[in-house]
C-alpha positions in Angstrom: -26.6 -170.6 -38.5 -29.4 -168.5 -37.4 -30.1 -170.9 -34.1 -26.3 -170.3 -32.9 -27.3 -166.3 -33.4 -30.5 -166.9 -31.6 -28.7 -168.4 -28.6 -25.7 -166.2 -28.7 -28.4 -163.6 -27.9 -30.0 -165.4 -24.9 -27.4 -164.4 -22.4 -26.6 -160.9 -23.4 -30.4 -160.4 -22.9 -30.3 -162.5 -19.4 -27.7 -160.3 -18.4 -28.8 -156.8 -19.3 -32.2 -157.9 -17.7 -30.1 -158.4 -14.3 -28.3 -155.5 -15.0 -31.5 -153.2 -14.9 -32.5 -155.7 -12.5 -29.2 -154.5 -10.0 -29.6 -150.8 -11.4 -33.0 -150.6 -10.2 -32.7 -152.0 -6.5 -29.6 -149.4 -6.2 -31.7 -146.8 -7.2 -34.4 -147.6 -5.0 -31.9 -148.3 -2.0 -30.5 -144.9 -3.0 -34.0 -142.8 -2.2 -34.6 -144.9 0.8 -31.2 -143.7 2.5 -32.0 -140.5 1.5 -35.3 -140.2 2.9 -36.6 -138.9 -0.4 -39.1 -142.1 -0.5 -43.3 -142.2 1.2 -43.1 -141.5 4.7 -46.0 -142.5 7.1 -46.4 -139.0 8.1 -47.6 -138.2 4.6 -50.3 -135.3 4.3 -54.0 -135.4 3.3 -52.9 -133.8 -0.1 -50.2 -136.4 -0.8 -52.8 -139.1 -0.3 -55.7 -137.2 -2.2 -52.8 -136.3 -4.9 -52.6 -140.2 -5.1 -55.9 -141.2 -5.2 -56.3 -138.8 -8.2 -53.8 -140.3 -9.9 -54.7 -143.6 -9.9 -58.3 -142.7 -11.5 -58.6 -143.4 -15.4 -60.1 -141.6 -18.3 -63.0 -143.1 -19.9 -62.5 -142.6 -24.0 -65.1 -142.2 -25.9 -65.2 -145.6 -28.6 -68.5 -145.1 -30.5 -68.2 -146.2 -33.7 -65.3 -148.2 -33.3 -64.9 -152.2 -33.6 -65.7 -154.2 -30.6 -62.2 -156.0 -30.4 -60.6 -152.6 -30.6 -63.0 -150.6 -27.7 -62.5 -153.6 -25.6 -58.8 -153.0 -25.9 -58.3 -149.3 -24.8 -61.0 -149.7 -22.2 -60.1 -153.0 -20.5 -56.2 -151.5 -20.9 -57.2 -148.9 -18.9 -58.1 -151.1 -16.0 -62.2 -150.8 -16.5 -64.8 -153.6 -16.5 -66.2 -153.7 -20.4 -70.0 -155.1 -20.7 -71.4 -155.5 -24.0 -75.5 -155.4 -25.3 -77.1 -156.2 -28.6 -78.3 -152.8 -29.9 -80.8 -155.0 -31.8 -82.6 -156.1 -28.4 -82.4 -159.9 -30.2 -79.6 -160.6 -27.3 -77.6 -162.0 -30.0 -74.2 -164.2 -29.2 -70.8 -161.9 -29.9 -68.8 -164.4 -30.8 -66.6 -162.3 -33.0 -66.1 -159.0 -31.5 -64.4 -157.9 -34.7 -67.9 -158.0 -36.2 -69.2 -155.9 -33.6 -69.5 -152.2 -34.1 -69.8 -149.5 -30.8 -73.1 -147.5 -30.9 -73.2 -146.4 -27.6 -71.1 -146.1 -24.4 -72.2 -145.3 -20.6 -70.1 -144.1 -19.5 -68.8 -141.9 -22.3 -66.4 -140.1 -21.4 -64.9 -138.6 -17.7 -62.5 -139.7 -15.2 -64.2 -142.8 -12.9 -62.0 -145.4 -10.8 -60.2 -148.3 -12.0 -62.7 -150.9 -12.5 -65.6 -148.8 -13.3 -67.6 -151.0 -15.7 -68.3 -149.2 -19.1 -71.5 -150.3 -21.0 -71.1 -150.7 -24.9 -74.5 -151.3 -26.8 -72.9 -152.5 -30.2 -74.3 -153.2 -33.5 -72.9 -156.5 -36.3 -71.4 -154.6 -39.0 -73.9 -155.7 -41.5 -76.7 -154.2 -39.3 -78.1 -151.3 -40.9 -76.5 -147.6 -39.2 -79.4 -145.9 -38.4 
């Protein structure tokens, strides 16, 4: 009984997805006729306007598992590299067993892509 639900569903879902699907492309169609769309005459402070939106914010994630500082950071579109606090160069296997120390960059607003160094720590490391 609960397969014959599960495929009752599938089409319902297919068509709202071309619904939205159709929605959209009106919409879009819509600000095109309108002229309400990017022109090629756009000005220096559209494009720097742009630019400054597509920059991310670098969140601090000291003290915070490896797995979950990997997450937020890499989400954010930036390049994650990862150092052995302990200067043994160990193997992180299991970022979950990794702690944050330290971040370079800390914190700020850099370009997508900027790579963000975390020195991290195994959780049964000492905290000093």
């Amino acid at each position: 009984m609960n397969m014959s639900i599960a495929r009752a569903g599938r089409p319902t879902t297919r068509t709202l997805g071309v619904v939205a699907a159709a929605v959209a492309t009106v919409s879009l169609l819509a600000a095109c006729a309108s002229g309400t769309g990017t022109t090629a005459g756009s000005t220096d402070d559209e494009s720097t306007a742009a630019a400054a939106a597509a920059d991310v914010t670098v969140i601090d994630q000291t003290n915070l598992l490896l797995a979950t500082a990997q997450e937020t950071l890499e989400a954010r579109g930036l390049e994650v590299l990862v150092a052995d606090a302990s200067g043994q160069g160990r193997t992180i296997d299991d970022p979950t067993q990794w702690v944050v120390v330290t971040q370079d960059p800390i914190t700020g607003t850099v370009e997508p892509g900027t790579e963000v160094t975390l020195t991290v720590r195994m959780t049964t490391d000492p905290a000093n």
